[in-house]
N, C-alpha and C positions, 0 to 999 in steps of 0.2 A: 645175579641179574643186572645190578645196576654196575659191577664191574668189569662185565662183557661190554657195556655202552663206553666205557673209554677205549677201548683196542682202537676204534681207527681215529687217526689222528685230524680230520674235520669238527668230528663230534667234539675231540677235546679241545680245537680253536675254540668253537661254538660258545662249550661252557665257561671258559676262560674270558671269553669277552661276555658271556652273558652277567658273568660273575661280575665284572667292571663295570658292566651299563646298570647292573640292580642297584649301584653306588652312588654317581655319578647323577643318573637320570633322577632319580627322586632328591637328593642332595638338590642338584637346581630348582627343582621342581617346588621344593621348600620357600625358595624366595619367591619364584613366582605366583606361587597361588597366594602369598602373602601381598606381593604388589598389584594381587586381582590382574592378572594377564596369561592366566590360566589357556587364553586362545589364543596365543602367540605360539605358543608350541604346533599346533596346528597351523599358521601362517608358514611357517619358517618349513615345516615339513612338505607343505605344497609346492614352495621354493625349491627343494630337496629335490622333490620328484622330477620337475623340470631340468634339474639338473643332469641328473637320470637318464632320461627321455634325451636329452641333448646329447646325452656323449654315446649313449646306443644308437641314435641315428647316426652319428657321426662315423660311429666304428664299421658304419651298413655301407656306408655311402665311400667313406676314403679307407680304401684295407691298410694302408699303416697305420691306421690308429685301433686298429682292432684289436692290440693289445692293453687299450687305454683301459684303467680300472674305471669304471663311472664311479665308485667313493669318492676318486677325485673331484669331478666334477659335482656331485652331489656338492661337497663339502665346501669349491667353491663360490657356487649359488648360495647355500644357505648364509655362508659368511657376508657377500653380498646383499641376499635380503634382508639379513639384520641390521645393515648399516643404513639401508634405504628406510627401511620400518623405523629407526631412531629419528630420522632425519626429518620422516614424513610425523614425527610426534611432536617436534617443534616447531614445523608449520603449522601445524594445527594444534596450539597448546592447549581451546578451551576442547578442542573435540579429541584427546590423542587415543582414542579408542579406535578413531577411524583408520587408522594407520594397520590394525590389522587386516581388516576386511579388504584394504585396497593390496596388501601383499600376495594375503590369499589369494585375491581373483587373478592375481597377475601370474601369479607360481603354476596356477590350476590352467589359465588360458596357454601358459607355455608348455604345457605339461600335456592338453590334448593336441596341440598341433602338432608337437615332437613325435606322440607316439601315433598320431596317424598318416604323418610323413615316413616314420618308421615301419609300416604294414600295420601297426596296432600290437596285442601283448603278444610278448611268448616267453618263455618258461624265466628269465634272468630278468625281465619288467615285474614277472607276476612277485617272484623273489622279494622284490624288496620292494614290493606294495605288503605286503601280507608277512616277511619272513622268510627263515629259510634255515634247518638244523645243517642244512648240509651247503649253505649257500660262501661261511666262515675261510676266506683262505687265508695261508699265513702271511699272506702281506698285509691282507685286511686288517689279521689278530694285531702285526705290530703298529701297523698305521693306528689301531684303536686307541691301542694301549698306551700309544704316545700322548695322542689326544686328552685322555682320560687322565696320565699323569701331572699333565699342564693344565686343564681342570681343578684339578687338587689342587695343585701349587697355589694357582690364583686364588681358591678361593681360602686356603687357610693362611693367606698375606692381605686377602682383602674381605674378610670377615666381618671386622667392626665396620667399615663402611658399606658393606653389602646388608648386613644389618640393622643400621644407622638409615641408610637411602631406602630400605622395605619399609622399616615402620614411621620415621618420622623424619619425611626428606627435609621439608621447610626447617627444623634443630641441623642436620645434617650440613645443610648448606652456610647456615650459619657457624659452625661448626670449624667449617674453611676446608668442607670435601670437596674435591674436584667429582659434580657429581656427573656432570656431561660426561668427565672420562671415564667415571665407573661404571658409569649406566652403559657405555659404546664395549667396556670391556665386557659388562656381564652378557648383554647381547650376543654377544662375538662366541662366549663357551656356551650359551645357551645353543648355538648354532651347530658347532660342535659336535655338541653332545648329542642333537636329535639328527647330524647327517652320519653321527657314528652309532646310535640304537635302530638305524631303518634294518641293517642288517640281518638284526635278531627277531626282533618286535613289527619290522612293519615301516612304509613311511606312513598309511594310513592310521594306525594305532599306535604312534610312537607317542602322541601327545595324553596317552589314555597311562602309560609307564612313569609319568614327572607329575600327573595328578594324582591317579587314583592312591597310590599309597598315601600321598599327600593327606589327600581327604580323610583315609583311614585314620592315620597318626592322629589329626585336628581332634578326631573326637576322646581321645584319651588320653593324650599326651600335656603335661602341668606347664610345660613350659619351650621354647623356639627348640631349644637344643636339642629336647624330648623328641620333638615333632622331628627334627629329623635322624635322630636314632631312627624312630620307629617306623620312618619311611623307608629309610636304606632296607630295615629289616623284613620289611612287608613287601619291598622289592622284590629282594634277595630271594624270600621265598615264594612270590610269582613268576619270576623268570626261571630259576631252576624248577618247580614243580610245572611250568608251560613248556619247557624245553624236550622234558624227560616223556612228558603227556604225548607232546608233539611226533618224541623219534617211536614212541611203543605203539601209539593210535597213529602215527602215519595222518597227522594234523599241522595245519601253518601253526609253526609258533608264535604268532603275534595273538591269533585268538587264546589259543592257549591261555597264556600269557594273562589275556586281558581279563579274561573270565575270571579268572582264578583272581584277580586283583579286587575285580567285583565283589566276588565271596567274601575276600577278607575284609571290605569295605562296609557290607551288608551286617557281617556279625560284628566286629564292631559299632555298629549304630545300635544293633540288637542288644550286645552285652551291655552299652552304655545306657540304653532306656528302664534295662531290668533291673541297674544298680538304683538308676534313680527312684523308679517304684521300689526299690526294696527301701531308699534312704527316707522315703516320705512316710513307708509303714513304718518303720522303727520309731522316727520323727512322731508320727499320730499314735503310736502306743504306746511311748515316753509319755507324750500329753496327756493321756488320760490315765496312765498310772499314778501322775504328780499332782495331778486333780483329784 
């Protein structure tokens, strides 16, 4: 059954990049929830969609460009509102929380005039709001995969200071990190990485794939490194069990996807409260044995 689902060659784009995004996505997804910017992933994605919405209008409007893949311009926007989002963090240093909600709005306003200049949705908008098992082509898969390699790269050359700048920036900078430039770079794969997972996951539910594991790992996981083992792993297996859910129930894979990340979310907070009721009984029946 499940080796009837690789014969056509979309499906196996699909999982091949879903495979890379259950990596990548919660990997970032790891410092973010730790630098508390957990809604930045949602910023950058409404950026995304605009970008979207631009290049399908465009392709409606001048037929030479109807060849243009909109990833491209996804991917340009998103890189764009990361650098604006940084920029707008240090005009506002005591507020730089505000720098999300002004991205979003801005990503979201360009995103409805786009696509109601464009007639509004139809079946390649709905795609990559929501997903798509079949949406994967192979330029897409390479273009990901590129993506997702330079990703890696960066961040296991910029590890201690990605690190160093999550948990204790004020030692960091002292330190003699250039943090302006690691923080412009980590923005930049964070961008990335969410206008290469709208594919799979969704632009609306891309920011649910770089937390929810996130959150999962948090509650079990001893230590940074733990937390993102356990995130890629909780990834990995919400994207492949949303994918497979998606092509047999004939479902967008981004719910798929999400739901299932829920689950694993939910029992982990479950198994984590029953250890600790179990470690209090033990604890109270020690006590009154030694008494």
């Amino acid at each position: 059954m499940i080796a009837n689902l690789f014969e056509y060659d979309f499906i196996r784009n699909t999982f091949i990049v879903g495979i890379v995004i259950g990596i990548v996505a919660p990997l970032l997804g790891s410092f973010i929830v730790v630098r508390r910017l957990s809604l930045m992933a949602d910023a950058l994605s409404h950026v995304s969609l605009a970008g979207i919405a631009v290049s399908l209008y465009l392709s409606k409007m001048y037929l030479p460009l109807v060849a243009l893949n909109p990833l491209y311009l996804g991917f340009g926007f998103a890189v764009g509102g990361s650098l604006l989002m940084e920029k707008l963090r240090n005009v506002y240093k005591q507020f730089q929380e505000l720098a999300i909600p002004i991205i979003m709005s801005a990503g979201m306003g360009f995103s409805v005039i786009f696509i109601s200049l464009a007639n509004g949705f139809n079946t390649d908008l709905f795609s990559y709001l929501f997903g798509s098992v079949s949406a994967v082509s192979q330029s897409d898969m390479w273009t990901i995969l590129a993506t997702a390699f330079v990703v890696l790269l960066t961040v296991f050359f910029l590890y201690k200071e990605l690190f160093l700048l999550s948990f204790d920036e004020e030692y960091a900078k002292a330190s003699g990190i250039p943090a302006k430039v690691v923080d412009v770079i980590f923005m930049l794969l964070v961008a990335l990485v969410i206008a290469s997972s709208m594919r799979i996951v969704g632009i609306l539910l891309v920011s649910s794939l770089m937390t929810l594991p996130v959150a999962a790992a948090i509650r079990i996981a001893k230590g940074f490194k733990q937390t993102i083992g356990y995130s890629i792993l909780f990834g990995e297996i919400a994207v492949l069990g949303g994918l497979i859910s998606a092509f047999y129930l004939d479902l967008a894979p981004g719910g798929s996807i999400v739901i299932i990340s829920v689950i694993i979310l939910v029992t982990t907070i479950t198994v984590q409260k029953i250890k600790q009721k179990l470690a209090i009984a033990e604890r109270s029946e020690s006590n009154v044995s030694n008494s």
